[in-house]
C-alpha positions in Angstrom: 15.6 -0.5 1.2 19.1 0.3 -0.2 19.1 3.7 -0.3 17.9 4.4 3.4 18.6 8.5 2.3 15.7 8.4 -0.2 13.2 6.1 2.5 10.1 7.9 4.0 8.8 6.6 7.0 6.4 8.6 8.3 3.4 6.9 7.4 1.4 10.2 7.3 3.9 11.1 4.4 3.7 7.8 3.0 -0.6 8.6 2.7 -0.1 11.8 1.4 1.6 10.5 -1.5 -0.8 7.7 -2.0 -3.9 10.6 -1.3 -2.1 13.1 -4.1 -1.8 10.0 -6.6 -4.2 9.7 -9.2 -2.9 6.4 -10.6 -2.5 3.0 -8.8 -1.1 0.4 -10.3 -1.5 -3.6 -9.7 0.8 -5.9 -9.8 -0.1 -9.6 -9.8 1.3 -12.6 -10.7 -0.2 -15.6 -13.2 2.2 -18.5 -12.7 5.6 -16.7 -11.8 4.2 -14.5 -15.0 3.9 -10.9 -13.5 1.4 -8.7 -14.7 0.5 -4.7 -13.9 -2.2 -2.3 -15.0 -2.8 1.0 -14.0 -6.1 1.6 -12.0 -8.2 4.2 -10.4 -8.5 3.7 -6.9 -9.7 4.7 -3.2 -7.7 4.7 0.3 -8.6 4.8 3.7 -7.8 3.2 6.7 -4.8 0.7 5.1 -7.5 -0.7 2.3 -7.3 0.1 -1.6 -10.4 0.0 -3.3 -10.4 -0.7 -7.2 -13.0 -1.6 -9.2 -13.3 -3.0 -13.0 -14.9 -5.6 -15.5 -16.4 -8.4 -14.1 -14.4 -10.2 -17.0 -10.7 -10.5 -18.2 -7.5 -11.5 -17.7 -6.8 -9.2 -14.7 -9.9 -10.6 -12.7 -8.9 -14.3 -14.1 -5.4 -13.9 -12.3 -7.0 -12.4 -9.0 -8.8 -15.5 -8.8 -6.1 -17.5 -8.9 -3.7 -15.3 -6.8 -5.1 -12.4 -4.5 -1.3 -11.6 -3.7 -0.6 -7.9 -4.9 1.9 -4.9 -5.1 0.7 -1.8 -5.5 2.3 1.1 -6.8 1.7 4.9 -6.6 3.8 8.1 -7.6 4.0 11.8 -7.1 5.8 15.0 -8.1 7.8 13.4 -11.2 10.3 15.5 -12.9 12.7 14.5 -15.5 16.3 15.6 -14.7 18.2 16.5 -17.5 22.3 16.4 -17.8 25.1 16.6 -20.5 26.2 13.3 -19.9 23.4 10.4 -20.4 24.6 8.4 -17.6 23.6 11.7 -15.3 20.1 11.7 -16.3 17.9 11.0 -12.8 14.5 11.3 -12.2 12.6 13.5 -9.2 9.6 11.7 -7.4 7.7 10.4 -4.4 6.3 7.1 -4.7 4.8 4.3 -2.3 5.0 0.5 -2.9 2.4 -1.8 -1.2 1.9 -5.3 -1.0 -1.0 -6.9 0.4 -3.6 -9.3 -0.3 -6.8 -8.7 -2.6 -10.7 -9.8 -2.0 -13.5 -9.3 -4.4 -16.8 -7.4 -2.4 -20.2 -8.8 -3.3 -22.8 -7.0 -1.5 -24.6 -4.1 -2.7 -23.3 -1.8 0.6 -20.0 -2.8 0.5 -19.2 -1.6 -2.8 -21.5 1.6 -2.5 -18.7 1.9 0.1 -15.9 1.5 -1.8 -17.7 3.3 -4.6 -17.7 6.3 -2.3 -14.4 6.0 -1.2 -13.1 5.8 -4.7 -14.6 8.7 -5.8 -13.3 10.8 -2.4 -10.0 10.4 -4.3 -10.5 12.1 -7.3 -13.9 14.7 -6.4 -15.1 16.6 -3.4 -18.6 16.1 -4.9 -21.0 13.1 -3.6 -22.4 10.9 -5.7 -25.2 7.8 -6.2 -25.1 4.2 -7.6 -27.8 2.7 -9.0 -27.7 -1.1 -7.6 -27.6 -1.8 -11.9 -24.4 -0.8 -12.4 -23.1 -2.0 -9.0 -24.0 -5.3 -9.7 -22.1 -5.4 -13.0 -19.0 -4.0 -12.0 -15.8 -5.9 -10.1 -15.2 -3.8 -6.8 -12.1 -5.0 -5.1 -10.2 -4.0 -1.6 -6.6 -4.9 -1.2 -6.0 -4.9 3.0 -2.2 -3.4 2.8 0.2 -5.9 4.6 3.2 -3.9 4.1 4.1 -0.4 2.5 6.9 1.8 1.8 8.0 5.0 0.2 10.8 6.5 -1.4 12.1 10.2 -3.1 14.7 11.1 -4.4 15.8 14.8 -5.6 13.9 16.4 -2.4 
């Protein structure tokens, strides 16, 4: 990282941003052609669980290429200044890479289901086996991750 005065590197840091985050977003890559959309999502343990249509362009590139960058960001406050060039931004935010697989069974994405929902609701919930068998659930096993502020 350039600015090693903006790094975090205390992973428990680096989880409570990605913990506070309510928005992931996924990068992939379709023939040196990078493309990102913005997800809900689960963490624990150093997996990201994601979960979609079991049809599209997103799911189509996947296939192709499981390599992926994540994004998350907390705490975002413009900065205004007189002079343009003085503008800045306030934030924590964690990039991860690592590399995405697609669960099939029944249990494992009532798992992830779970997990997901731990993210945004202290409430429990069920799945009926229907709709878990026509959804996408995903887990991306983070590789690498880092995180960054700047302005605290």
């Amino acid at each position: 990282m350039r600015r090693k005065d903006r790094e975090i590197i205390d992973k428990s840091q680096i989880e409570d941003i990605i913990k506070q985050s309510q928005v992931c977003r996924l990068g992939m890559s379709d023939n040196n052609i990078p493309y990102i959309v913005p997800m809900c999502f689960g963490y624990e343990n150093d997996v990201v669980y994601l979960h979609g249509a079991t049809e599209g362009m997103k799911i189509d590139i996947l296939k192709k290429n499981p390599k992926v960058c994540l994004e998350f960001e907390i705490d975002t406050e413009l900065i205004k200044s007189d002079q343009a060039c003085n503008w800045d931004m306030k934030y924590k935010s964690v990039i991860a890479m690592g590399k995405l697989s697609f669960l099939e069974t029944i249990e494992e994405k009532r798992k992830a289901f779970n997990i997901i929902m731990k993210q945004y609701s202290k409430d429990t919930f069920s799945f009926p086996d229907q709709a878990l068998n026509k959804t996408a659930v995903m887990k991306v096993k983070i590789s690498r991750m880092t995180g960054k502020k700047s302005g605290y």
